[in-house]
N, C-alpha and C positions, 0 to 999 in steps of 0.2 A: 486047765479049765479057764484061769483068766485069762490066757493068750488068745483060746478058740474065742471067746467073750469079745477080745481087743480088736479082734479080725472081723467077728462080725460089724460090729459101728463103723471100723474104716469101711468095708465093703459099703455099709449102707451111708456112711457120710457123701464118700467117692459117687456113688450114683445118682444121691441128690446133688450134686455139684455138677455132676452132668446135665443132671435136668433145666436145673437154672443156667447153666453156661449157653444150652441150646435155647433157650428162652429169650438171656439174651441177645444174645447172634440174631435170632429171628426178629428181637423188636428194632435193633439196632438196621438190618438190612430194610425194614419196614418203612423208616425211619430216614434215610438213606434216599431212600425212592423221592418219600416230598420233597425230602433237601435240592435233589437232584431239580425236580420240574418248579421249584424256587428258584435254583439257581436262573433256570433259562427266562422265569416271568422278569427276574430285578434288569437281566441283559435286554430282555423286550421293553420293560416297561419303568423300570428302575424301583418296581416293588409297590409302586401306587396306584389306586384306579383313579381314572380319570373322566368316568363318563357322569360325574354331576360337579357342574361349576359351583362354587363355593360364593357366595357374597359378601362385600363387606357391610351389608345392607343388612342387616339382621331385622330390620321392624319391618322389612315388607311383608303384605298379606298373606295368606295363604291362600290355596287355591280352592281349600272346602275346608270344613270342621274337620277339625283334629282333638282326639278323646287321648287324656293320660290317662292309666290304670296304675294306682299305688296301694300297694296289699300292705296292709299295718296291723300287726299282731305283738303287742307290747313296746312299741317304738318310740315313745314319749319323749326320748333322749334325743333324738335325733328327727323326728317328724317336721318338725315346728323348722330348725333349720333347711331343714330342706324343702320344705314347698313354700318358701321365703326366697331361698336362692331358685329354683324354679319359676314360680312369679317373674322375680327381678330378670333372668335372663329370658324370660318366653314372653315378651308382652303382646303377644298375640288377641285378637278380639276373639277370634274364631277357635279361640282354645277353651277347654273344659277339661278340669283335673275331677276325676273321680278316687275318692280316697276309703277304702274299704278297710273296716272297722269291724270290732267287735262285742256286743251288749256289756260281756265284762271286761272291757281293759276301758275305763274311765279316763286314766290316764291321757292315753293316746287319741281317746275323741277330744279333751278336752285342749289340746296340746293341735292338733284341728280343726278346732273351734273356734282357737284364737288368732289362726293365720288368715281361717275363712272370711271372718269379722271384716278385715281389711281387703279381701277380695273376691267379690263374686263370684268368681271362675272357677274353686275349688268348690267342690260339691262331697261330702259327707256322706256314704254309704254303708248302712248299718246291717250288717250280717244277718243271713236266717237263724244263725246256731251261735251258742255259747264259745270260746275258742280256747285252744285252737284247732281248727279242721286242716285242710292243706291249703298253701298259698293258692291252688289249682280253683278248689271251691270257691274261696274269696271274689278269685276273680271273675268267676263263674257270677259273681251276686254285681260286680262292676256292671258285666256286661248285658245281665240283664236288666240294670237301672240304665242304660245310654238304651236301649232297645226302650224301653218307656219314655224316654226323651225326646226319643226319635218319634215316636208316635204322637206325643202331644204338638211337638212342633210342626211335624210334618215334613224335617229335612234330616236327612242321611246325615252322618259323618262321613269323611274319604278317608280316615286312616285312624288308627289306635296305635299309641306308643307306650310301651310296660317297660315299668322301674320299680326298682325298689327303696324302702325307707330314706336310707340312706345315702342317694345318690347324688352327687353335685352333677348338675348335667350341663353341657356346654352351648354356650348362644349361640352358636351356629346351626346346633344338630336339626332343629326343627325346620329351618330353612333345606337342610340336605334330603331331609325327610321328605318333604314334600314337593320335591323337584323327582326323587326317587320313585316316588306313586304313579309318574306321570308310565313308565317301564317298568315296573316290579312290582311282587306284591308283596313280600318281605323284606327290610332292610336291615341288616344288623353293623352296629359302627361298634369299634375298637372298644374294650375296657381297659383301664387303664388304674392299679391298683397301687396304695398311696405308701412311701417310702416310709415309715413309721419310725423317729429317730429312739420311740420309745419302747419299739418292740423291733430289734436289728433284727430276729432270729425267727419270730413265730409271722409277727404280721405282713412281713416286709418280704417273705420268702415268694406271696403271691406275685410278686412284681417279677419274677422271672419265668413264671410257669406261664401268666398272661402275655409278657412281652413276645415271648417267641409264640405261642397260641397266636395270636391278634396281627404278628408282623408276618407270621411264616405259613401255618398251618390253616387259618380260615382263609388265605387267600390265594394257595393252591387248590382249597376246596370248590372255591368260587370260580378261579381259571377251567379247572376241570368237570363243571358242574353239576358236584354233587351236591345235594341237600346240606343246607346252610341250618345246623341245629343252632336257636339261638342261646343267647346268655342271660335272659330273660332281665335284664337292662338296657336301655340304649337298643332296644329292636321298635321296629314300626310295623304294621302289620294292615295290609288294605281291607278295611272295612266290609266290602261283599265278600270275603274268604273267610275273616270271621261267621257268616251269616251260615256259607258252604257249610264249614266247619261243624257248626251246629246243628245245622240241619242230620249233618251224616250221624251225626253222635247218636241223636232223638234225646236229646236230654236239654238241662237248664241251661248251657253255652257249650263254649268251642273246646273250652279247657279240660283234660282230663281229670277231674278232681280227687281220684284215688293215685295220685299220680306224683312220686315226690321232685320231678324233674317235669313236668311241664311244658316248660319254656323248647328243652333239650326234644320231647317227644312234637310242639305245636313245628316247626321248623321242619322236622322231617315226613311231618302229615302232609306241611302246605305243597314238598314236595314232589310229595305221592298222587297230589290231586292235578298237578299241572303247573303248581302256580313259578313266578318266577324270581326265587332268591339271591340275594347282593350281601356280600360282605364287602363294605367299602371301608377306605383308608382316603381320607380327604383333607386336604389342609385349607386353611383359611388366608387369605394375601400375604399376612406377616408371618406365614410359616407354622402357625401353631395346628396341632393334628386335632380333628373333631372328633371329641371321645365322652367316653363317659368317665368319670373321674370317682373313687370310690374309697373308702378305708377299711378292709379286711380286719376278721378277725386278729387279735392281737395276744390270746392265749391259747396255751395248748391243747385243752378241753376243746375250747370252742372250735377252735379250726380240725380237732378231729372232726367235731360232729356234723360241723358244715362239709366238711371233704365225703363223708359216710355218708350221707343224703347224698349228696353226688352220685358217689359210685354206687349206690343201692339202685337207684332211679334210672341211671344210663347200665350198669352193668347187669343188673337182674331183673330189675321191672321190665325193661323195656323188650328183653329176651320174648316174651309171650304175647305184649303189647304191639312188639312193632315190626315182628320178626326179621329177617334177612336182607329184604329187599328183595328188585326182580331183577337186578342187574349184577354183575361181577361188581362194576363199581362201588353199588350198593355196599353188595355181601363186605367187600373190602374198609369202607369207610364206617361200618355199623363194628367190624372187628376191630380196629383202632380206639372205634369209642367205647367198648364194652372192654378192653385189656386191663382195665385197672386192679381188680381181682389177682389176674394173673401178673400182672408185675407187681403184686404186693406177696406173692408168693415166691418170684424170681430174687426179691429183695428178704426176705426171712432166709434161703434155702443159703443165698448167698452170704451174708454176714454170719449165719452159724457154719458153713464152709470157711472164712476169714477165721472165727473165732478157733474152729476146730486145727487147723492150719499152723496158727500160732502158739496151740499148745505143743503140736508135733516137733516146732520148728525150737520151742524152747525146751523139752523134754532128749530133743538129738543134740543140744549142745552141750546139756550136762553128762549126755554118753546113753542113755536110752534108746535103743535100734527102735525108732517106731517112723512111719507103719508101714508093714509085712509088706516085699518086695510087689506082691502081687496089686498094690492097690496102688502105686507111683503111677502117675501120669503115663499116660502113652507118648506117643511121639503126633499123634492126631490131636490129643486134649491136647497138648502143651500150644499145638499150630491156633485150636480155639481158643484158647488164652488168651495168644496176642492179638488174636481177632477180636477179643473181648476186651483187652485193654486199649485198643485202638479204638473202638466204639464210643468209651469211656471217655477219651481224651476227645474225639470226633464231637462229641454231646457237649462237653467242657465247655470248648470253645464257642460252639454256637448259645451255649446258652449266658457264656460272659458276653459276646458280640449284642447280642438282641438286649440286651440287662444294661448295655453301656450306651448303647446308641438313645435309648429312651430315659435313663435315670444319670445317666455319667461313668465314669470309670472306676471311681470309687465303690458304688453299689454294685457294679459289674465282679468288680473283686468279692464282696458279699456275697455276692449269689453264688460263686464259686463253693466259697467257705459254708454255705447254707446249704449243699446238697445233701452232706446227712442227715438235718435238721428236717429235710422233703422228705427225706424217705424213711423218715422215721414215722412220719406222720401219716405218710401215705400205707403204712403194715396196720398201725392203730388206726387206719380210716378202715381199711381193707376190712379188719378183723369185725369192725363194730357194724358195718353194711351189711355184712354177709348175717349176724345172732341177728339183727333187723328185720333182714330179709324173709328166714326163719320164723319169727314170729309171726308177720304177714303170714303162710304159709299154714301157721297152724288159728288162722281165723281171725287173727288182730288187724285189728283197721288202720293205715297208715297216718299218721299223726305229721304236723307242722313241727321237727322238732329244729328249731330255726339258734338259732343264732344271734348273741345282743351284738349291738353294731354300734358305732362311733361314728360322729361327724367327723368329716371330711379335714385335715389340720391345712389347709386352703380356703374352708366355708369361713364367711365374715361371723357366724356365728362359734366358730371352735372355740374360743375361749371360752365365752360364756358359759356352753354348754359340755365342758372340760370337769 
C-alpha cells in the first residue's frame, strides 16, 4: 500500500516537472526571439535611439504648455522632496504641476502646501472621494482640473507628463519631451531604479528586472512597433489624445479608473486609436542617460504588494479590458505581458520538483531504491533539461550584462545572487494577484493598495527626510 502511495506522488511529481520544464522551454525560446531582433538593433544602431537631439540647454522654452500629473495618496514622506527636486530641475514658465490629493490624507496636502507656497506652478488638486480610490481616478480628477484651466484661460496645453510621488526626475526629460510631441504622441524614457545599499536583497533586485526591460525589451518593442505600454513615470502623453481618449471612454477622463494598471492599459489604447509610440533611450553631451531616477520598495511585504498590483492589472484585468489585439504581433506582445501568472506557476511546480529531487537523491544514498523505474527521466526530458539549463545560464548572463553596464560589476554580481530572492517574490506576488483578482470577481471594487515609497538616496533631500 505505501509503495502504490510512493508511485503515485512520483508519477504526479514527474508530470508536474514536465509541465514546468515545457513552460520553460517556451518562455526561454520566447525570450530568445527579442534577444535575437536586439541583437541586430545594438549591430544597426548600437542600442540607442537617436531621432531627438538632446540639449545642453535645459532652460529653453517649450513649445506649448506642458501639465505634470502627480497622484498622492499618503506620500508625505516623500511629496515635499520631490516637487522641490522637480521645480529645481524643470524651470520652465510654461509648466503647471498638478498634484492630486485627497480630503483625508492632511498630511500630504500639507506637505504640498508648503512647496506650493514657494512656487506657483504647482497647483493643488483636491479629490471628489475620501481615499484611497485608484491612482486611475485620481487622475481622472487631474485632468479634469487642466480641462477647467483650459477653459478659463483659453489656451490648450501640448502635452501631459505622469509621475509618481516619488520620482526624481532628470533636467533633461522635458526638453526630450517636447522635441518628441513634434512626431509622437506618446513618449516613454527609461526608469531607472535606485541601488539601495540598505536593502541589497529586496529593494535593489528592481535594478535588474528594469535594466534589461528599459535597455533590451521596450526598445525591440518600439523597433518592431508594437504598443509602447507605459510605466506610468517618465511618459508624456499629447494633449489632443487625452481629449480622444475621453471622449471614447464618455466618462470623467481618459484613465480607466477601475483599472489597477492604468498607465500599462492608457499605452496600448493610444495604440489601438492610431496614435504614435516612442520608447527612447537618449543621452545628454556628457553621456549621462535621460531617465527617471526612482527608490523601490525596500521590504518584502511591500514589494509583494506592489509586484501583485502589477500582475492583477496586466495579467487578469486587462484579459476582458483589452483583449488580444487585431494583429499576431498584438496577440504576441499582450502574451509576454500577461505571463506572469504562469511563470509564478513554472516557478512553484519547479523548486517543489528541486525540493522533491533532493529528497530522492538523499534517501538513494543511504540505499533506499526510490523512485520506481518507471518515473526516471526519458532520454527526451533529460535533452529538455539541458535545454532548460542552458536557458538558465542564457538568462544569467544577460541579466548580469544589462545590471553591470548600468549599475557596475559589483551589483551585476548581486543580481546574479538576487534571482532567488525575484522569484520568490514573483510566486508571493503571483499568489496574492490572483485571491485579488477573485475578489474583484465576486463584486469588490478595486482599491489603491499602493505602496509607502522613500526618497530617492541622490535627492538633496534624503537625508533629511531619512
Amino acid at each position: 500500500m505505501f509503495n502504490s502511495l510512493i508511485s503515485v506522488v512520483c508519477f504526479f511529481i514527474y508530470e508536474l516537472s514536465v509541465l514546468s520544464i515545457i513552460i520553460f522551454v517556451l518562455g526561454f525560446i520566447d525570450e530568445l526571439i527579442i534577444d535575437l531582433i536586439w541583437f541586430r538593433l545594438v549591430m544597426k544602431r548600437r542600442g540607442q535611439s537617436r531621432a531627438i537631439r538632446v540639449s545642453d540647454r535645459f532652460d529653453e522654452s517649450l513649445s506649448g504648455k506642458a501639465a505634470v500629473f502627480v497622484a498622492a495618496w499618503r506620500e508625505s514622506r516623500v511629496i515635499g522632496p520631490t516637487l522641490r527636486h522637480m521645480t529645481q530641475q524643470w524651470g520652465h514658465d510654461a509648466l503647471t504641476i498638478y498634484v492630486g490629493c485627497y480630503p483625508n490624507d492632511p498630511a500630504t496636502i500639507d506637505a504640498v502646501m508648503q512647496v506650493a507656497a514657494c512656487d506657483p506652478r504647482i497647483r493643488l488638486v483636491m479629490t471628489d472621494h475620501t481615499g484611497p480610490t485608484t491612482k486611475a481616478d485620481c487622475l481622472n480628477r487631474l485632468y479634469r482640473a487642466l480641462c477647467d484651466d483650459e477653459r478659463r484661460s483659453g489656451v490648450s496645453f501640448r502635452m501631459v507628463v505622469v509621475h509618481d510621488a516619488e520620482d526624481m526626475v532628470d533636467r533633461a526629460a522635458m526638453g526630450v519631451f517636447d522635441r518628441a510631441m513634434d512626431t509622437c504622441t506618446l513618449v516613454q524614457l527609461p526608469v531607472i531604479p535606485a541601488a539601495l545599499p540598505d536593502s541589497r536583497w529586496i529593494g535593489s533586485h528592481y535594478c535588474e528586472e528594469f535594466a534589461e526591460a528599459h535597455t533590451k525589451t521596450m526598445l525591440v518593442r518600439d523597433a518592431i512597433g508594437a504598443g509602447i505600454p507605459t510605466a506610468g513615470v517618465g511618459c508624456a502623453i499629447a494633449r489632443p489624445m487625452l481629449g480622444r481618449l475621453s471622449a471614447r471612454r464618455g466618462m470623467d477622463g481618459p484613465f480607466d479608473d477601475d483599472s489597477l494598471t492604468e498607465d500599462y492599459a492608457l499605452g496600448l489604447e493610444i495604440a489601438a486609436l492610431g496614435g504614435r509610440s516612442r520608447f527612447l533611450r537618449c543621452r545628454t553631451p556628457d553621456g549621462r542617460l535621460v531617465a527617471t531616477r526612482a527608490a523601490f520598495p525596500s521590504c518584502l511585504d511591500m514589494a509583494v504588494r506592489q509586484k501583485a498590483r502589477w500582475i492583477q492589472g496586466i495579467s487578469f484585468q486587462s484579459w476582458d479590458r483589452l483583449g488580444w489585439g487585431r494583429t499576431m504581433l498584438d496577440m504576441w506582445m499582450r502574451m509576454r505581458d500577461r505571463r506572469g501568472p504562469l511563470a509564478a506557476l513554472a516557478l512553484v511546480l519547479a523548486y517543489l520538483t528541486i525540493v522533491w529531487n533532493g529528497v530522492v537523491l538523499a534517501l538513494g544514498l543511504v540505499g533506499v531504491n526510490w523512485p520506481p523505474e518507471a518515473t526516471l527521466p526519458s532520454p527526451a526530458m533529460r535533452a529538455f533539461l539541458w535545454l532548460m539549463l542552458f536557458g538558465v545560464i542564457w538568462r544569467a548572463i544577460f541579466r548580469f550584462g544589462f545590471t553591470a553596464h548600468e549599475y557596475g560589476l559589483a551589483e551585476g554580481g548581486r543580481a546574479l545572487l538576487r534571482i532567488p530572492v525575484a522569484n520568490i517574490i514573483a510566486i508571493m506576488a503571483g499568489r496574492r494577484a490572483l485571491w485579488s483578482y477573485l475578489r474583484t470577481l465576486r463584486g469588490h471594487a478595486p482599491r489603491w493598495d499602493k505602496t509607502s515609497h522613500r526618497v530617492h538616496p541622490d535627492m538633496p533631500d534624503a537625508r533629511a527626510t531619512a
